[in-house]
C-alpha positions as CSV (number, residue, x, y, z in Angstrom):
1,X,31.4,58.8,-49.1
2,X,30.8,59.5,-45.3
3,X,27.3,58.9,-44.7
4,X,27.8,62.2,-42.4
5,X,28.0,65.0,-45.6
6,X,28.5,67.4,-42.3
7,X,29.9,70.6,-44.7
8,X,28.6,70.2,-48.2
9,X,27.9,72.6,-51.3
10,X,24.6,71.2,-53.1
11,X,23.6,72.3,-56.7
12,X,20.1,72.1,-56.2
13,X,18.0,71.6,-59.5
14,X,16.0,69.5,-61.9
15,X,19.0,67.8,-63.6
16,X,16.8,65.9,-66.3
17,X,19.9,66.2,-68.9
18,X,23.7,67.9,-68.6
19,X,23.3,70.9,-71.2
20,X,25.9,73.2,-70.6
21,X,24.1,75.6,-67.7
22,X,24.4,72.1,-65.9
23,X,27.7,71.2,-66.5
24,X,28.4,75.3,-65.3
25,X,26.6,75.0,-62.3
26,X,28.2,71.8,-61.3
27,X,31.8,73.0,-62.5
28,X,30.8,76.6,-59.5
29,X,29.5,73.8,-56.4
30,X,32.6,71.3,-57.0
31,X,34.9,74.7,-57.3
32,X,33.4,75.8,-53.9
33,X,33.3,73.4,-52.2
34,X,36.8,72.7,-53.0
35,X,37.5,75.9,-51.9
36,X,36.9,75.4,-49.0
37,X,37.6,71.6,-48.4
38,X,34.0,70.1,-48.4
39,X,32.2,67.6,-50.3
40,X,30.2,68.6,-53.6
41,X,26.8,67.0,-54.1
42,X,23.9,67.7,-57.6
43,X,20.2,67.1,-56.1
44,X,17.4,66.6,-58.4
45,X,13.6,66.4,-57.6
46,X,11.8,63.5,-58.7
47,X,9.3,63.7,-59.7
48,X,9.1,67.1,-61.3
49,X,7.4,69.3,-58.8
50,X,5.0,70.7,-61.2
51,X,4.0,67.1,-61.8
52,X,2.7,67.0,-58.6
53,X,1.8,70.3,-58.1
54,X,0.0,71.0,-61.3
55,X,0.7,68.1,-63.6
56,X,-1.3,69.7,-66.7
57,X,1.6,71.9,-66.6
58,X,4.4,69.5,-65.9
59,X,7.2,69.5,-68.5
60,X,8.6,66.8,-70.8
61,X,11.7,65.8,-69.4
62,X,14.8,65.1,-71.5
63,X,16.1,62.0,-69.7
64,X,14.7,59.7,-67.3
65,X,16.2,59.0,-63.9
66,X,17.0,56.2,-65.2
């Protein structure tokens, strides 16, 4: 990959497991970007922002980073 991602369709999102909303989501950005030749890219936050934001609130996540 170019380390220049100049035109690039992002699924932004907490992606702490694939369920199917994921796979969905991902399925639309790689179809747009497609569409339109450009590269497809998933970004997830890490930590969970409402770990650091409030982190009595912060939710159990599925699947580590890892």
């Amino acid at each position: 990959m170019p380390s220049d991602l100049g035109g690039t369709v992002v699924a932004l999102g907490i992606f702490d497991g694939v369920h199917r909303g994921h796979q969905e989501l991902f399925k639309i950005t790689k179809a747009l970007a497609k569409e339109d030749k450009l590269f497809s890219l998933a970004y997830t936050f890490h930590p969970h922002p409402a770990a650091i934001l409030n982190p009595k609130l912060a939710p159990h996540l599925i699947e580590s980073v890892e």
